[in-house]
N, C-alpha and C positions, 0 to 999 in steps of 0.2 A: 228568653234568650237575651245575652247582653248585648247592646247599643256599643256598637264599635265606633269610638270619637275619633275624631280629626280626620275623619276619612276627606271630608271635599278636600281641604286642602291637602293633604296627602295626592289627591288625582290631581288637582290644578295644579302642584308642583310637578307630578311623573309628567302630565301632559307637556309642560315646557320647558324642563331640565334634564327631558331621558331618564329618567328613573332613578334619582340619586335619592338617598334616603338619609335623613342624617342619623348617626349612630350616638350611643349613650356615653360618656367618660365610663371607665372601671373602676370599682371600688378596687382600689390598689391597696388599699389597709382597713383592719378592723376596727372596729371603734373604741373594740374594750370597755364595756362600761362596765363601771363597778358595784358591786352588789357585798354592802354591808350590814345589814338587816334583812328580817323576812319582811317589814314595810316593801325595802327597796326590791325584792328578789317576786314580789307581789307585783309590784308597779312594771316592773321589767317583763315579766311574764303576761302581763295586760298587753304592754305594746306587742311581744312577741306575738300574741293569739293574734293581733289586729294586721301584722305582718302577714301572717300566714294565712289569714282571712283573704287580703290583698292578694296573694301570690295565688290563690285560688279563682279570683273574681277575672285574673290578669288571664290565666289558663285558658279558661272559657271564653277570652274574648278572641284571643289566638287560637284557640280548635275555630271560632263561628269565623275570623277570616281568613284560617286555609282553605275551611270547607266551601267558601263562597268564592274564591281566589279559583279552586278548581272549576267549581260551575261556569264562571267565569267566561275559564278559559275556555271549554266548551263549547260556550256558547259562541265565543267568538270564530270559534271554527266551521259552527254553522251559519251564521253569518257571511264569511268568508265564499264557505262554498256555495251559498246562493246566491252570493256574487255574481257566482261566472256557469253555475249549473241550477236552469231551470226545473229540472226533475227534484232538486229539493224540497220534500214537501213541507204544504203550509203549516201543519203539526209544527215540523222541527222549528220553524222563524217560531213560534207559537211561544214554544216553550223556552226559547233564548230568548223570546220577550220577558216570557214570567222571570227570566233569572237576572233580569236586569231589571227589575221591578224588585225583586228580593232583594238586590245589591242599592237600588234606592232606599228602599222601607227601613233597613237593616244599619244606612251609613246617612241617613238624615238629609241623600239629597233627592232630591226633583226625578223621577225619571226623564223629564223632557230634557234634564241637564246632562243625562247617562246618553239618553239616545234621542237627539235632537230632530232626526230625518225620521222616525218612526210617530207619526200623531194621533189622537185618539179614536180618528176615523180607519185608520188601520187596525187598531185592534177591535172593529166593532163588523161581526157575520150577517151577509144579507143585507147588504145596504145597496138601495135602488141605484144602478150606473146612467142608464138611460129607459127612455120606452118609446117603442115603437110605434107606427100610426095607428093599428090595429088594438094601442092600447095594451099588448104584452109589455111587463116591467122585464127585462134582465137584471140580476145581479149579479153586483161586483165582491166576487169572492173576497175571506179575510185575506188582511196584507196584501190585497193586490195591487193598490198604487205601492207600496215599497219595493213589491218584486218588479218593477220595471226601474226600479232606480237604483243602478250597480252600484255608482259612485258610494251612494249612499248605504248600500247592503256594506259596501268595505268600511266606509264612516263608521257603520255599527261594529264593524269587527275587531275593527283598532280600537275604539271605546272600550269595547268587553276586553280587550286584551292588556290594556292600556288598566284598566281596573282593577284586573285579577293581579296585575305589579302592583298598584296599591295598597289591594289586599295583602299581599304578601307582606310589602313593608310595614303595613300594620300589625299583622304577624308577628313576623321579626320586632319590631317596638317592645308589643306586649310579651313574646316570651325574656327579651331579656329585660323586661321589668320583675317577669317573675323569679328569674335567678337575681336578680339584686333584691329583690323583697326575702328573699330564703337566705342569703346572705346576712341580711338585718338580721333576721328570724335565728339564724345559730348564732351569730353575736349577742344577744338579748339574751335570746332563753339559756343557751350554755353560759352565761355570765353569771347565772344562778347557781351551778354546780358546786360552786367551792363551797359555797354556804352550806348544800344538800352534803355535801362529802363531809363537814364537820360533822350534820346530827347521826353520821352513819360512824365517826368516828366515836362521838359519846357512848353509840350503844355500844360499838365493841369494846371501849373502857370501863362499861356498866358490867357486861358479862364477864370479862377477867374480873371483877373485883367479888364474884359471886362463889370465887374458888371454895371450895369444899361445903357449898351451902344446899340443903336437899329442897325438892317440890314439897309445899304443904300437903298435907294428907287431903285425898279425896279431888286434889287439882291435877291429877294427871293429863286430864284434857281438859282443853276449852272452850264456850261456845264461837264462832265465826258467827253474826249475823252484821254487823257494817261492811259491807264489801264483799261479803260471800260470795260471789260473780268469782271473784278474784282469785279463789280455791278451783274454780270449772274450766277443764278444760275438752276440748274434742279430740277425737282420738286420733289418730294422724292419717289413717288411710279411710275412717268414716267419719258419719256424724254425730256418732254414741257420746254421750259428757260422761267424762272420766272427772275424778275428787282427787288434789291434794288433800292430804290428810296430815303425813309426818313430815318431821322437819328437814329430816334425808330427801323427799321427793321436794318441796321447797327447794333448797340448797340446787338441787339437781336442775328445777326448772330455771331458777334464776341464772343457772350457767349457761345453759342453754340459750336464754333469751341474750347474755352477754357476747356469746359466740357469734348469735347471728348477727349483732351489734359491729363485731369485728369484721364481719363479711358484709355489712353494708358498707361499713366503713372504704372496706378495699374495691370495694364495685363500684365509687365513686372514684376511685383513681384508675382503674382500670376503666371507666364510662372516658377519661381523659386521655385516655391512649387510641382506646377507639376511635376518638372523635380527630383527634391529629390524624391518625391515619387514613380516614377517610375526606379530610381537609387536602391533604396530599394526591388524593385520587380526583378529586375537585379540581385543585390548582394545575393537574395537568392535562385536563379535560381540552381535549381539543377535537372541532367539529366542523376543517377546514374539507374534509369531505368523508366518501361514505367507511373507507379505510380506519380513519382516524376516530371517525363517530364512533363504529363497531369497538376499535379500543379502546376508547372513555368510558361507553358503558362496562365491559370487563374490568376496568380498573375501580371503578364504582361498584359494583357488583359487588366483586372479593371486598372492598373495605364493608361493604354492608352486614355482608356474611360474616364477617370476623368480628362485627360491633353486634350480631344479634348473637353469635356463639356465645360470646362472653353469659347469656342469659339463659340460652339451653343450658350450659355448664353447670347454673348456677340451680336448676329448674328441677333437678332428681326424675323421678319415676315414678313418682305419687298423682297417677292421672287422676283431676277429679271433672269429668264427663260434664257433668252439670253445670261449669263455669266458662265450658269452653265459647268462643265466638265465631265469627266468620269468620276471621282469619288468624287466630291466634288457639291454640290447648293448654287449658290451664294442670298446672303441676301445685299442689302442697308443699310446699318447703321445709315450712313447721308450723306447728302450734303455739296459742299463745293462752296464757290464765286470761278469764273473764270470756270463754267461750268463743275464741276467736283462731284463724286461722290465714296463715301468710299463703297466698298467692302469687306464682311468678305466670305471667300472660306469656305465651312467646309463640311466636308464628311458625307454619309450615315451608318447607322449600319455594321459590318459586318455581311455577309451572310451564310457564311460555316461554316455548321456544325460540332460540333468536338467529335469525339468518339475515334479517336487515336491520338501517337505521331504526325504518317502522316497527319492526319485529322488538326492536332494544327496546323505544318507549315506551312500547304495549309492557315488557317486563318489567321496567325501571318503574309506570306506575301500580303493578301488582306489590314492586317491593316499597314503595310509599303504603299503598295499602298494609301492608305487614307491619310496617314502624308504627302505623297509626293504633294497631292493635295493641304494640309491645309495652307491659306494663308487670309493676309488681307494686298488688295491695293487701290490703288487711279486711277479711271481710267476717262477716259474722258466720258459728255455725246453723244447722239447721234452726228455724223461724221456729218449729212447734216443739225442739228438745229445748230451745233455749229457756222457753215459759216455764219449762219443769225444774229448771237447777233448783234447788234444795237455796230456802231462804236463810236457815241454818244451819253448819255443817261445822263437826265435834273436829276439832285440830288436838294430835298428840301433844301435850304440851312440850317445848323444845328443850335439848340439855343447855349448859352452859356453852357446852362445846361446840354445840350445833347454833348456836346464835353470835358464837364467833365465827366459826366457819361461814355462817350466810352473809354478816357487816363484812366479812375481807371480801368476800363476792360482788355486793354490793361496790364496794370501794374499786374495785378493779374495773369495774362497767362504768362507773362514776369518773374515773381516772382516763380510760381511754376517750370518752365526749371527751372530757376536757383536750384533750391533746388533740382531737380530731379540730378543733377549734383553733389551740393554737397552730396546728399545724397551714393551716390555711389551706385547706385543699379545695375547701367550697367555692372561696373563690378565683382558684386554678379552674375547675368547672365552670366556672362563667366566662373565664377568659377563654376557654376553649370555645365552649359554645360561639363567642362573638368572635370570636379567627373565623369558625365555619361560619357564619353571616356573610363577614367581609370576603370570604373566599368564594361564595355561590354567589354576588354579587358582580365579582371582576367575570367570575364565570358568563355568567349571565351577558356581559357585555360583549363579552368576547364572542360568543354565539350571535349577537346581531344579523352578524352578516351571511350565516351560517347559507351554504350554496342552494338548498333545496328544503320545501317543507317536512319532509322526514325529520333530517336533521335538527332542523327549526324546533320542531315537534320532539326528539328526544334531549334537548338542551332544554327544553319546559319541562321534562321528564325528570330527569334529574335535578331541577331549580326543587322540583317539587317532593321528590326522596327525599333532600338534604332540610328542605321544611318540618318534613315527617318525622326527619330523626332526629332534628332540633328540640319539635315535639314532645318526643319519647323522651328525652334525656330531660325536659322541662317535666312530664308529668311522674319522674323518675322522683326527682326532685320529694314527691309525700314518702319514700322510703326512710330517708335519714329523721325526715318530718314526722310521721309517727313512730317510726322505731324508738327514736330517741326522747320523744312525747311518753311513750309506753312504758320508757324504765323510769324515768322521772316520778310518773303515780304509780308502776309499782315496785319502784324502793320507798314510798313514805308509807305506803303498805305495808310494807313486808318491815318497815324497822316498827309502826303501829303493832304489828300481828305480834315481831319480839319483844316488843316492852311488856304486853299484854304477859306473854310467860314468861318473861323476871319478874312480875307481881306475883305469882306465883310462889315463890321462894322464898322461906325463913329467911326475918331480918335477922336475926340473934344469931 
């Protein structure tokens, strides 16, 4: 698990400043580097991998401090209640112990620094209190000097809860390090495209120039064995490997894969409208009592619904059973060459009912639970057909016409990255994303004073949805990242696969 940095000081500032968090500058412009050689388009693509490496490392550091943000929080609620309710058992101090030992081990500091009134003789079972004349020891249950010291059970509360803000902010740091690291990453590697979009032009200038020239005798096909992966695909409602074979299914698959190219493309502006509208539902969140609570959460709710619709819409009917999780059913979208297959994650309704503040928070963290699940990846098909693909597999050799038709294909998928690029939408997504920061943040403040612990409690409810679906939209983030990874290696493929059949053809 990664080592989440700068957390002390992250707490030592929430502890004495109320919780401010300082935010990033926005890349407000691309960088445009330029890519004039395949040296350059080499070196470009080195940092790009190293970016996305980064944007990856950054991910995992922000899943390990929501997840501990929540415990957290938790804990500090047990904490809290065994403040003022003796029936609290010693189990639950127990385990709000372990998770402040976690939230030590995990952020490099001290637990005596986390929870200073809790000491080691508290967390040790059976330790002699007194003994009487007769020589009986009594002992002093675990934690039982702490359970007599309220002051300090709250000490501990506000610590845990004071932490779990830390966490958060560290959170928030690391996902919009990882939209500014995926930022880089489509500046970089789409820098390379022009270059890519020339050798795709040479072939289609190779193939016009073959006009009236036939296949050598006995070349009608060719063998595929570099990259044969590359011809396998799974079938779309199972795990069977289906073979391109002709240049027609080629042609067909590459358009296909361009299409969904174009629908990532628009899910990322469409992730931007979501995210405003649920920015909107934030900034009017008000929890001056149980009236107003009740409407916050409703107005959160609907934007949530309408940012996860976006992804059932997008999600088809291709249940595949075996990917599903606890909180999300996975769907097939499409297939991909090299035995691969796109999955959209998307969650069920929620289920809990709401009649109170309490009732809200209970939902508002099932619909964090949801965001947490919502994803769309690219996963491999079955483990033991994949071992069988055929090492080499016979490709019709292509006409002239059919290797023009694939390079304009080619060029059209090549042509939209680029415009995706310059259009700058990627980083319209980050600016989105860091509205919603800044907006669960004023949020956040403004519930302080919130009248009663319900309330309290779903204003940390939703701090913690709005985390989630910051989340989702940061691990959303590998969609453009391999899609666009994907056509990259396979257009040098597929112009590879057509050179291979213009060798083919009489020079004369």
């Amino acid at each position: 698990m990664a080592k989440i940095t700068g957390f002390g000081d992250a707490f030592r500032t929430l502890a004495a400043e109320s919780g401010t968090m300082r935010s990033h500058p926005l890349m407000s412009t691309a960088m445009h580097y330029a890519c004039e050689s395949d040296e350059q388009a080499a070196v470009l693509q080195a940092d790009a991998a190293q970016d996305a490496a980064d944007m990856v490392a950054d991910i995992e550091v922000a899943d390990t401090s929501d997840a501990l943000a929540s415990q957290a929080d938790l804990a500090g609620d047990v904490f809290a209640a065994a403040a003022t309710d003796e029936s609290v058992p010693e189990g639950s101090i127990a385990q709000a112990d372990a998770v402040a030992m976690d939230v030590a081990d995990e952020t490099g500091m001290a637990v005596q620094e986390l929870l200073p009134d809790i000491t080691d003789t508290d967390r040790v079972a059976q330790v002699p209190a007194s003994e009487s004349a007769n020589g009986r020891v009594t002992f002093r249950p675990m934690y039982g000097r702490i359970r007599n010291n309220k002051a300090g059970l709250q000490r501990c509360a506000e610590s845990m809860w004071t932490s779990a803000k830390a966490l958060v902010g560290n959170a928030w740091d690391y996902i919009m390090k990882a939209f500014r690291k995926f930022c880089q990453w489509v500046d970089k590697y789409i820098g390379t495209f022009p270059r890519l979009k020339m050798k795709v032009e040479s072939l289609l200038k190779d193939a016009k120039n073959l006009d009236g020239k036939k296949i050598k005798s006995g070349e009608n096909k060719i063998d595929v064995n570099s990259g044969s992966k590359n011809l396998a695909k799974p079938a779309l409602a199972s795990s069977d490997v289906t073979y391109i074979t002709k240049g027609g299914e080629l042609i067909s698959t590459v358009t296909e894969i361009r299409k969904m190219l174009a629908e990532v493309i628009e899910l990322q502006r469409n992730q931007e409208e979501g995210i405003t509208d649920f920015i909107d539902a934030v900034n009017g969140a008000d929890f001056s009592d149980e009236r107003a609570a009740g409407d916050t959460f409703l107005a959160v709710k609907k934007a949530s619904k309408s940012y996860i619709s976006m992804f059932v819409d997008k999600a088809g009917n291709t249940h595949m059973t075996d990917h599903d999780t606890a909180y999300t059913k996975a769907y097939s979208t499409a297939v991909l060459p090299g035995y691969q297959r796109v999955l959209f994650m998307v969650p069920d309704n929620i289920t809990t009912k709401v009649s109170s503040p309490a009732s809200a928070a209970e939902a508002m963290e099932e619909m964090a639970d949801k965001f947490s699940g919502l994803d769309c990846k690219i996963v491999d098909g079955d483990p033991k057909l994949k071992k069988t693909i055929k090492e080499t597999i016979q490709f019709e050799t292509m006409s002239a016409g059919q290797v023009e038709e694939l390079a304009n294909e080619l060029k059209k998928g090549l042509e939209e990255i680029i415009a995706y690029r310059g259009s700058k939408q990627y980083l319209k997504n980050e600016a989105s994303v860091r509205r919603l920061k800044d907006s669960v943040e004023k949020m956040s403040s403004r519930s302080t004073n919130a009248p009663d612990d319900d309330n309290t409690k779903l204003s940390r409810a939703v701090n913690k949805a709005t985390v989630a679906m910051a989340r989702a939209a940061m691990r959303l983030l590998g969609i453009p990242t391999r899609s666009i990874t994907f056509y990259d290696t396979y257009t040098n493929f597929c112009i590879t696969l057509a050179r291979k059949c213009l060798a083919t053809y009489e020079t004369r």
